[in-house]
C-alpha positions in Angstrom: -49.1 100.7 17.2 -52.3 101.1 15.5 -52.8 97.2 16.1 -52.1 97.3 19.5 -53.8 100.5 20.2 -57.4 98.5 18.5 -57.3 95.1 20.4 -55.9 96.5 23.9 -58.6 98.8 24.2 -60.8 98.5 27.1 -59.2 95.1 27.7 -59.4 94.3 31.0 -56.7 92.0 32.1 -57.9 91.3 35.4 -60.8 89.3 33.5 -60.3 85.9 32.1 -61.4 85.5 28.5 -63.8 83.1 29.9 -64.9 85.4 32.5 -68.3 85.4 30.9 -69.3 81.9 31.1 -68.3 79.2 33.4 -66.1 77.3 31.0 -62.4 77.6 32.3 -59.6 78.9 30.1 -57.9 75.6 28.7 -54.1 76.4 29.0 -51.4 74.1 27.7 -48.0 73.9 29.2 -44.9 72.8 28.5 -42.2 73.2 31.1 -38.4 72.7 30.5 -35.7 72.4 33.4 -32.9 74.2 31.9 -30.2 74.1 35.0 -30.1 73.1 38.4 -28.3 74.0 41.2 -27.8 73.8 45.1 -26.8 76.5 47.4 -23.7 76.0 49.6 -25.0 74.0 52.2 -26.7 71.4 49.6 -30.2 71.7 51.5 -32.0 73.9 48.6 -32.0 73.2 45.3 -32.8 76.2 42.6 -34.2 75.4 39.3 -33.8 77.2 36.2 -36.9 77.1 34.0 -38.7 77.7 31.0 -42.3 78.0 30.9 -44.3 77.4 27.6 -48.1 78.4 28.0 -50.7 78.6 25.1 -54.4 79.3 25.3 -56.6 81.0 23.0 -58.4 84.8 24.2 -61.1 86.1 21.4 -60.5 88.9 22.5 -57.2 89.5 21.1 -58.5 89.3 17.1 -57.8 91.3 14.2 -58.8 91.0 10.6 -55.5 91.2 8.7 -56.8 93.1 6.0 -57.4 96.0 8.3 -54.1 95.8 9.4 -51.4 95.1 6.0 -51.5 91.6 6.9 -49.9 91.6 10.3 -50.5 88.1 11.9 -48.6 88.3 15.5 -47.7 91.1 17.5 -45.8 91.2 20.9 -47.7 91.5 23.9 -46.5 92.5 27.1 -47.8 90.2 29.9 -48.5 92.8 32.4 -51.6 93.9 29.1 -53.1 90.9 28.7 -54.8 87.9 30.4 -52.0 85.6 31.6 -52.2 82.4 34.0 -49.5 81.6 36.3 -47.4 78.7 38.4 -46.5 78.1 41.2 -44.2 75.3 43.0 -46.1 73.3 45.9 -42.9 72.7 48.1 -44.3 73.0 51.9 -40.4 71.7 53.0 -39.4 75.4 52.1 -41.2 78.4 54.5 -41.8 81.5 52.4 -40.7 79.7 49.2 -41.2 82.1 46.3 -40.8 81.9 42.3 -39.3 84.5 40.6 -40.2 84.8 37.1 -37.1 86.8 34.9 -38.6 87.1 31.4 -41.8 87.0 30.2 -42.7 87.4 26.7 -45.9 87.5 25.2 -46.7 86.6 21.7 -50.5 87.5 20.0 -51.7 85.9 16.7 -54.7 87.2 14.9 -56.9 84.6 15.7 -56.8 85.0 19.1 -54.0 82.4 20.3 -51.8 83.4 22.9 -48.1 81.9 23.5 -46.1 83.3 26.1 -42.9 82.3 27.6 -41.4 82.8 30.8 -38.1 82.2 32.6 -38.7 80.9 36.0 -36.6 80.3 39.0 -37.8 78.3 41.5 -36.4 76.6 44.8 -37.2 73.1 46.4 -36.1 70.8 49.0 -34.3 67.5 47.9 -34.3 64.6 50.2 -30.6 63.4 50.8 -28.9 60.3 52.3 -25.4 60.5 53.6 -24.8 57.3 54.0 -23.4 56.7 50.5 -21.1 60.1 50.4 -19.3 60.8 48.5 -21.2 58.8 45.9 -24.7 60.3 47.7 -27.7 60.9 45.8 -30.6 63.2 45.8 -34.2 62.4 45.7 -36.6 65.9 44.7 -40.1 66.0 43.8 -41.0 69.1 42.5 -44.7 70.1 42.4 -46.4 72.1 40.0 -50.0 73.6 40.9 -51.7 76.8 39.1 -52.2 80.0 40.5 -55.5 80.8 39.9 -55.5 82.8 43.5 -53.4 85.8 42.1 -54.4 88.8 41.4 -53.4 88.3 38.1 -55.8 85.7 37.1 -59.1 85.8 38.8 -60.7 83.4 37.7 -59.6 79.6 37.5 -57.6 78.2 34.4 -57.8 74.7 33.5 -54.4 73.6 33.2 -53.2 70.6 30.9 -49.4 69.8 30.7 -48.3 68.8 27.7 -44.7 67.9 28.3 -42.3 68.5 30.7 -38.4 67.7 30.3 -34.9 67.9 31.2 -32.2 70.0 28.7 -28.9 68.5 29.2 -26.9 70.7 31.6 -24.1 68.1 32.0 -22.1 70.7 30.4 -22.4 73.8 32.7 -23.4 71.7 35.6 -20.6 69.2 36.8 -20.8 68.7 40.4 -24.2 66.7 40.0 -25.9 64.6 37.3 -28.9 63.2 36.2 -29.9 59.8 36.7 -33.8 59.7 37.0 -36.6 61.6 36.1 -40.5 60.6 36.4 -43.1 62.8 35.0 -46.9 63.1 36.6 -49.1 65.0 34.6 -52.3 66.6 34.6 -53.3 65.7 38.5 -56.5 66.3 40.2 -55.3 66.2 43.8 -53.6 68.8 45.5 -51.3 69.9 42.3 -51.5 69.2 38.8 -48.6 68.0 37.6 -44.6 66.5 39.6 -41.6 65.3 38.7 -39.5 63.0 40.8 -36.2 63.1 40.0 -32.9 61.8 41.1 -29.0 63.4 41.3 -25.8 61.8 41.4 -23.0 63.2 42.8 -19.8 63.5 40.3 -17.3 62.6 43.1 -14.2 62.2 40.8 -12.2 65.2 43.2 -13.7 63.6 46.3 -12.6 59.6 45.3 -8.7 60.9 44.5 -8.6 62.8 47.9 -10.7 60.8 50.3 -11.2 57.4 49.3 -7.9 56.5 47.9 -6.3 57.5 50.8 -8.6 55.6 53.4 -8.0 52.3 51.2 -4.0 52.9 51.5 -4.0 53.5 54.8 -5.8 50.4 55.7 -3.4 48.4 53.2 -0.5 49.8 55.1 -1.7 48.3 58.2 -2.1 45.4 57.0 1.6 45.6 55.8 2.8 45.6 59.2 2.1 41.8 59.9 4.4 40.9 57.9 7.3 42.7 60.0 9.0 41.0 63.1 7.1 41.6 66.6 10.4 42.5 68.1 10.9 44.9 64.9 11.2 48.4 65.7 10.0 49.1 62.1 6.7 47.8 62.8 5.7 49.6 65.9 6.7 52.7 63.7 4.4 51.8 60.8 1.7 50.9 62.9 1.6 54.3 64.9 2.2 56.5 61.9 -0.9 54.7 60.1 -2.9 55.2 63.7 -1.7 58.6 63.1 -2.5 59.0 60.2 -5.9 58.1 60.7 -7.2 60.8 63.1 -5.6 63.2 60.8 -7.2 62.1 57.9 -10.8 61.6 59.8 -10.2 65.6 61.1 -10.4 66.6 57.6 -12.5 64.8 56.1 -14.8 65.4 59.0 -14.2 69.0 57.4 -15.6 68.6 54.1 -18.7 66.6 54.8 -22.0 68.1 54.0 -23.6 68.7 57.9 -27.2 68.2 56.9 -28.0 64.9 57.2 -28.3 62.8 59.9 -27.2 59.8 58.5 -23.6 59.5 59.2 -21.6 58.8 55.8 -20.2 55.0 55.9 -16.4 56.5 54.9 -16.2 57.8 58.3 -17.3 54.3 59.9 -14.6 52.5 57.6 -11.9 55.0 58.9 -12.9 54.9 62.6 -13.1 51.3 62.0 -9.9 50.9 60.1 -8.0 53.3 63.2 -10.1 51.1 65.9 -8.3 48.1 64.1 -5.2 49.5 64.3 -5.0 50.5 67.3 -5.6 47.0 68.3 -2.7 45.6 66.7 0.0 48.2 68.1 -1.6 46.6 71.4 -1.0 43.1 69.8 2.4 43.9 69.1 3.7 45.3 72.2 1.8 42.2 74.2 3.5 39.8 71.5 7.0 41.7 72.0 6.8 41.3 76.2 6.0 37.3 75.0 9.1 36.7 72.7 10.9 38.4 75.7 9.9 35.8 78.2 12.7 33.5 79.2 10.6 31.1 81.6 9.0 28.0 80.8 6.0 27.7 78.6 2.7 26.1 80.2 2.2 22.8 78.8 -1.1 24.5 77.1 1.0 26.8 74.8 3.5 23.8 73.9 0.5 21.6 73.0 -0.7 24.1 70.8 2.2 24.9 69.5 3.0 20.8 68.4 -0.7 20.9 67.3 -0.4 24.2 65.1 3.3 24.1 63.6 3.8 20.2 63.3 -0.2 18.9 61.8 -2.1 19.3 59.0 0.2 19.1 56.5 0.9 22.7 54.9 -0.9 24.6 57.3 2.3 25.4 59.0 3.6 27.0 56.2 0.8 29.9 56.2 2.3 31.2 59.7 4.7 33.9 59.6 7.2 35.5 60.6 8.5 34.1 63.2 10.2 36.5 66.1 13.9 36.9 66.0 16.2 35.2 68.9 18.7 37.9 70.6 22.3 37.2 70.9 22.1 36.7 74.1 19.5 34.2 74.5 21.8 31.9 71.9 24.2 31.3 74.3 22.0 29.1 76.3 20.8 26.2 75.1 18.3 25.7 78.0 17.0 29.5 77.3 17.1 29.2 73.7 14.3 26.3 73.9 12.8 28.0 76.3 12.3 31.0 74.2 11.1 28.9 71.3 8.1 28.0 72.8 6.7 31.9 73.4 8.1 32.3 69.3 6.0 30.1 68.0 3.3 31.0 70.1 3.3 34.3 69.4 3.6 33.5 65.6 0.5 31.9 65.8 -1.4 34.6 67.4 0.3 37.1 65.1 -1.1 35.2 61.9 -4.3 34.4 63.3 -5.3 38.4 64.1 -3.6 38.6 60.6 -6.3 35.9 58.8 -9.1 37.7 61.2 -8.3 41.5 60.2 -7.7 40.7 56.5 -11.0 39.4 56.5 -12.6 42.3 58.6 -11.3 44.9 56.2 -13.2 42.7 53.1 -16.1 42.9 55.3 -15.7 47.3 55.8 -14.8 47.3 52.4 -18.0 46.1 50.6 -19.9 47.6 53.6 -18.6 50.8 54.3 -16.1 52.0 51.8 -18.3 53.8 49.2 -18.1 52.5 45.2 -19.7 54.4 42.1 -22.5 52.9 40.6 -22.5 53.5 37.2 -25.4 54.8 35.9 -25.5 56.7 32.3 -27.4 60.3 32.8 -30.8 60.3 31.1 -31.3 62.0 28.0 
């Protein structure tokens, strides 16, 4: 108390210890990101962190004779000379910092350590496009605050390190996958970090894009059923129903802030698009395999051309559509009928060849994959 008493004596914290000359206070910081975290809309991104600051003030010496050898004594912050931080974010209106603890540590010689817990908030630049694999981009910018009250006259900063603790731990929805480091600027601010998140979409994959993968595979199913098959119509509009529910919810759970829309919706409005096209194939190739009149020469040529050339390309067209009992009674009708079969067979298997394809196409387009990348150190 005696100690304290001495050295915080007419000390004036509103003066730099530098306040008589025109040499700045050299301060050196290190600043740790403990946690991270967005708020429930994902637009604002706090950050937990710890604030290292060191720089000398004469005027906090003692002899250590004078006082039974007591090297370092706790300081309160609101005694003493202190500089401060503050985040450069111009994204966020009325952005403020909020500083938890602050502890101050004196040694006899005049060196000052103090260390504060900090909470700050930012703005993180965001692409939907990928969700729910998205990622987000956030600069954070560090400037002093030599316009507070607190310290009135300028302090020349110098970072001396700046890192990430590993929060994969306590912080699961998001991961680290970048982190660059800027340090001791002379623009605007002195010191950023760009850094990059990664979604952990392991909940998301299971109920979103599993299910839009099986959907589309159970369209795909239905071209191998007859035309005339009752089963098929049925599989094709439970999986167009299926779609539109599914799009509902997930339209649900999508983040609403960006205005990129996220390419799983565009593969399941594509995939329903595509299915709706082939319950319209199907009922157009049913009303053809019903037709009892005569085939134009046209559909007979390219019937001979298709099912009787090239060798075994007329083994990659099925199924064919069945005859009814009582077509087989005629012979006449029964050739007849023959003709719009195997016409319709071919048009079945060619929109088959042609949506197959168009789903490998949506697939590496649209439907969204993880790319592995292991979280920084």
């Amino acid at each position: 108390m005696r100690l304290k008493t001495k050295i915080l004596n007419c000390y004036d914290f509103l003066e730099s210890p530098n306040s008589n000359t025109t040499k700045s206070v050299e301060v050196d910081v290190a600043y740790i990101i403990q946690m991270l975290k967005f708020d429930d809309q994902e637009e604002v991104l706090t950050i937990y962190s710890w604030t290292i600051m060191e720089w000398e003030d004469a005027r906090l010496k003692w002899e250590l004779d004078e006082y039974k050898g007591i090297k370092t004594t706790v300081l309160n912050f609101y005694e003493i000379w202190t500089p401060e931080l503050k985040v450069k974010n111009n994204e966020i209106e009325d952005s403020e910092t909020y500083i938890t603890i602050y502890e101050c540590l004196g040694n006899n010689t005049g060196h000052v350590r103090c260390v504060q817990s900090i909470i700050h908030n930012l703005m993180c630049s965001s692409a939907m496009k990928d969700w729910p694999y998205d990622r987000k981009h956030c600069t954070l910018k560090i400037d002093d605050a030599s316009w507070n009250s607190w310290s009135q006259s300028e302090a020349s900063i110098v970072f001396t390190q700046f890192k990430f603790l590993s929060f994969e731990d306590t912080y699961t929805a998001w991961r680290l996958i970048h982190s660059q480091e800027h340090l001791n600027l002379t623009g605007d601010y002195q010191a950023s970090v760009e850094f990059v998140l990664e979604r952990v979409a392991v909940g998301i994959e299971a109920a979103i894009v599993v299910p839009a993968f099986v959907m589309s595979v159970l369209t795909i199913i239905a071209f191998f059923l007859d035309v005339n098959a009752n089963v098929r119509l049925g599989i094709l509009c439970g999986s167009l129903f299926s779609h539109y529910l599914f799009l509902t919810e997930v339209n649900k759970s999508i983040p609403k802030h960006s205005v990129d829309a996220p390419n799983i919706l565009l593969f399941i409005t594509g995939s329903m698009s595509l299915t709706l096209m082939i319950i319209l194939l199907t009922l157009t190739l049913r009303y053809l395999c019903s037709r009892k009149s005569s085939a134009p020469d046209l559909i007979i040529s390219i019937n001979s051309f298709v099912l009787n050339g090239y060798g075994m390309v007329k083994y990659l067209f099925f199924p064919r559509c069945s005859v009814t009992v009582a077509s087989k009674s005629v012979l006449d009708s029964i050739c007849q009928q023959t003709e719009w079969f195997d016409f319709s067979n071919i048009i079945n298997n060619i929109v088959f060849i042609v949506s197959v394809i168009t789903y490998i196409i949506m697939y590496s387009i649209y439907l969204p994959h993880e790319s592995y990348i292991p979280p920084i150190n």
